[in-house]
N, C-alpha and C positions, 0 to 999 in steps of 0.2 A: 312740255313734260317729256318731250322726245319722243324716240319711234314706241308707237305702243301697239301690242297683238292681241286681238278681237277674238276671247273666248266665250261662244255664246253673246250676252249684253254685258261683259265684263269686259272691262277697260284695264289691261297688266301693264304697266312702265314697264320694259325692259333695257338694261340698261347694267355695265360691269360694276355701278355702285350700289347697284339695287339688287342685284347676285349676290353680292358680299355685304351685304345688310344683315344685321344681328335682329331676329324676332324680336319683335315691343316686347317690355314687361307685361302689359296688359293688354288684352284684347275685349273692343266694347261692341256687340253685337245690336242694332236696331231694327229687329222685322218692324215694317210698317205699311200699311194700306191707308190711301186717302189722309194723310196725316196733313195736310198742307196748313188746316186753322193753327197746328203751333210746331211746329219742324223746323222750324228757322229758332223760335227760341230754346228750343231742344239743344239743335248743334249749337249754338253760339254759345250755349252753356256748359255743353263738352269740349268745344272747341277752346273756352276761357279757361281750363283747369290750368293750373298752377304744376301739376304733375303733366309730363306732356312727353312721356315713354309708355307713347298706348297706339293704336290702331282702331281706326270705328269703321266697322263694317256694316254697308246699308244694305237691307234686301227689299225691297220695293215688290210687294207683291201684285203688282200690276196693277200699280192704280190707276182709277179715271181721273180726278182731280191734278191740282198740280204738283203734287207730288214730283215728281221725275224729273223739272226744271229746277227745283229748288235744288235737289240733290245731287245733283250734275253742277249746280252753279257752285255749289259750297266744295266738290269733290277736287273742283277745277281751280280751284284757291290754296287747298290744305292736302298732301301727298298723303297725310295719316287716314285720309276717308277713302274708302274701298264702296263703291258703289256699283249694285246687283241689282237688274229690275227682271223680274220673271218671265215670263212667256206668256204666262197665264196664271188666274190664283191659285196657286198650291192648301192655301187652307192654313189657318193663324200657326199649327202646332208644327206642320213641317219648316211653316216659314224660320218659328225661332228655332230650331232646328238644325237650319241652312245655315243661318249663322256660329251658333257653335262650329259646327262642324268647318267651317274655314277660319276658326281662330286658329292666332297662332303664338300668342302671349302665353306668360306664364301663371296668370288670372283671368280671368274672364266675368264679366258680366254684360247682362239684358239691359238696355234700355230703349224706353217707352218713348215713344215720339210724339208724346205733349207733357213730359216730366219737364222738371228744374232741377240743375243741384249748384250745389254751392261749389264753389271755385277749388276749396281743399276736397271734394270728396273724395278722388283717389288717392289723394298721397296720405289723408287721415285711414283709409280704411286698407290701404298696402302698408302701410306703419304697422296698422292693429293687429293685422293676421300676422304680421313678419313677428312682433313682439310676444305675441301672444301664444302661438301655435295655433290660431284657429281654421276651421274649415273655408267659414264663410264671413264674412264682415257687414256690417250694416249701420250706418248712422243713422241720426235720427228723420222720422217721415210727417208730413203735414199734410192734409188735404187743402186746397186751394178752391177756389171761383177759379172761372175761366182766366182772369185776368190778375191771376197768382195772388190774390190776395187771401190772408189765410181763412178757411173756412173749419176750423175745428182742431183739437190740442194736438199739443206735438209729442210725439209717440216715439217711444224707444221698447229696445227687444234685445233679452240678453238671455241664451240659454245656456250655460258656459258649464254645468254639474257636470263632477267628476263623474255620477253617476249615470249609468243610460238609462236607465230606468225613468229615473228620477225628470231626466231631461224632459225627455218624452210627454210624460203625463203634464208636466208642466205647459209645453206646448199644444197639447193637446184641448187643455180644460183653455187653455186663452182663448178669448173672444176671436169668431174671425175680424171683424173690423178690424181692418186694414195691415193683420200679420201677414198675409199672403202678399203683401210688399217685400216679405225679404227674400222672393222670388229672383230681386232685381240687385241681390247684395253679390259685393265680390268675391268669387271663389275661387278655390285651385281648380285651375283649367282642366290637370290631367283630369282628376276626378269626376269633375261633371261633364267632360267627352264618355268616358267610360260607363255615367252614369244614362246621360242625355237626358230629355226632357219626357219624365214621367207621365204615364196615359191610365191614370185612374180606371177603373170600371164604371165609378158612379161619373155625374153627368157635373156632379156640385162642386164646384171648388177643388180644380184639379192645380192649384199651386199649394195646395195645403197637404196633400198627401205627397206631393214635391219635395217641400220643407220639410218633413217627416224623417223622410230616404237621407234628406243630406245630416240633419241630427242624428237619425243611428249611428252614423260613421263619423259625425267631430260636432266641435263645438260652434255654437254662433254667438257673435260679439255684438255689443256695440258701439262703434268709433261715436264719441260724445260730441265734439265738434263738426262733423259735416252733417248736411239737413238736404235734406231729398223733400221736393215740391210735389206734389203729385194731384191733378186737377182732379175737384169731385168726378166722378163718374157718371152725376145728373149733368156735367158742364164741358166733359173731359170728349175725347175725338171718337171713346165707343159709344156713349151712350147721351151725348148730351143737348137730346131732342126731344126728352120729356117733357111736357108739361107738369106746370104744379099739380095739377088733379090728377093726372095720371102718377106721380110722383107720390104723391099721399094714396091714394088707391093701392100702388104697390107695395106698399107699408104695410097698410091693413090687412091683404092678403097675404103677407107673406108668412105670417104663423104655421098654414098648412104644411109648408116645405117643410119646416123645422123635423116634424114627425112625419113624411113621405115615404113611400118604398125609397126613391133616392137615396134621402138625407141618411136612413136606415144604413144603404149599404154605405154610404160614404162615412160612417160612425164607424164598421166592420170594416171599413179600406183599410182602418187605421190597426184594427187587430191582425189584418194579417200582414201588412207589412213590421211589426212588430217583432224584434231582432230575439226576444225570448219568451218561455212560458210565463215567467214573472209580469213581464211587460204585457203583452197578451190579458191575464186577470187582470191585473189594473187599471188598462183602459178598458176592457168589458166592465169593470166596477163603475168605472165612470162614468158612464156613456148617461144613466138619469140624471143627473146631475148638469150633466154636459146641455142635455137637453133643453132643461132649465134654463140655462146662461143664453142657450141660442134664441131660445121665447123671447127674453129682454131685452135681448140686443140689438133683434131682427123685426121683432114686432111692437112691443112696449115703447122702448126708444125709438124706433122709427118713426112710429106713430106720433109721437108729440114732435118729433125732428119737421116732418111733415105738416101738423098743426102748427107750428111755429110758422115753419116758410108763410103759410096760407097767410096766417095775422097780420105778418111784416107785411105780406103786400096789400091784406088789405086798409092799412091802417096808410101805405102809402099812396093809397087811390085815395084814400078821405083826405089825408094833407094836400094834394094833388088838389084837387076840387075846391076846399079851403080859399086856395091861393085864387082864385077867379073870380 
């Protein structure tokens, strides 16, 4: 790759073609820690896009695992991966952070380093913003098992009202299950530099008062033929060390949240980031209601989501035994 200068653990090609290199269309940003159980299917999934006027920038928050061999091997193959390993953990919010901030496309988006996407998803969702006028684009999302097989329906999100008002309350009253995926949709870059990554007060569900800031100011779409994988979070590289019983346990507990001091202020993040008085009354109107929707969706359904798991496996201890 030529002679390259050592800034920090950053690996720059220098080089008179690489001076006169035109910035990608897009620039794809990946904080990740310990990501090594699916990193490889990650890149080879960005790596396969069909659209390949992009840049992926890795920031490796210092992992222990192996992390930092894979992403060196793949860096060392493909000129469009920019790979950054920390010094030390900076902490998930600066991490994704670091990446913005060294995009240099004219889009930008997050990706998660145990996601999937489909082969078109950038050139379906640069299509949709360019055709469309919108802010941010997003195709459709699935949650997956470990081993991508689908785990639950596939979901689409389309906020596109002329009206902000209207927008708003819409997104608002939607279930969190799984909107705060369009955390990871593609945007104008200028924007969300200017905007950067939102730091809630409340502690709940800081990509939702994220998506919030970006609806004030445009629309969001969504491109109908690309499909975003996204591993349960029971199975996924944060969290997927629970057990079944601890699994169903967190289910049943988790009603209290809904109605916490937190959840509380995270219901009012929503009022005051609210761009008018109109808007303001109307998610305060909402907010009983809202609450409502969160009881069912976080407790009620979890709870038999949970009962179900248990079933399946114990029905497949009984076949199990059966067979002997």
């Amino acid at each position: 790759m030529g002679i390259e200068e050592k800034v920090g653990d950053v690996s720059l090609p220098e080089s008179a073609a690489d001076k006169e290199k035109k910035n990608p269309q897009v620039s794809i940003g990946m904080p990740v820690y310990n990501g090594e159980p699916f990193i490889r299917e990650a890149l080879d999934s960005l790596l396969a896009q069909t659209f390949t006027d992009f840049e992926l920038i890795i920031s490796d928050n210092a992992s222990t695992d192996g992390t930092e061999a894979i992403c060196r091997e793949y860096a060392a193959k493909d000129d469009r991966i920019r790979y950054v390993r920390q010094p030390e953990n900076r902490g998930a919010l600066a991490n994704f952070q670091f990446v913005l901030d060294e995009a240099a496309g004219e889009y930008f988006m997050w990706a998660a380093a145990d996601d999937w996407w489909s082969e078109n998803w950038l050139s379906e969702n640069v299509a949709k913003i360019e055709r469309e006028g919108l802010l941010l684009s997003f195709g459709k999302s699935v949650r997956t098992k470990a081993d991508l097989s689908i785990d639950g329906p596939i979901k689409r999100y389309d906020f596109k009202s002329d009206n902000v008002s209207l927008r708003l309350v819409q997104y608002f009253m939607t279930d969190e299950n799984t909107k705060g995926n369009l955390f990871y949709g593609l945007i104008n870059a200028k924007f969300i530099k200017n905007m950067g990554v939102y730091v809630p007060k409340c502690k709940y569900g800081i990509e939702y008062p994220h998506i919030y800031k970006i609806l004030a100011a445009g629309k969001i779409g969504c491109a109908e033929n690309a499909l975003l994988k996204k591993r349960n979070p029971v199975t996924g590289v944060r969290r997927y060390k629970y057990t079944t019983l601890q699994l169903i346990l967190k289910y049943l507990i988790s009603f209290k949240h809904v109605i916490n001091k937190d959840r509380i202020s995270y219901y009012f993040e929503f009022i005051s980031l609210s761009p008018s008085v109109t808007t303001k009354l109307l998610i305060a109107a909402s907010i009983p209601a809202k609450v409502l929707i969160s009881l069912y969706f976080e407790y009620v359904r979890g709870a038999q989501l949970g009962i179900e798991i248990l079933r399946k496996e114990l029905a497949q201890k009984i076949g199990n035994k059966g067979m002997h």
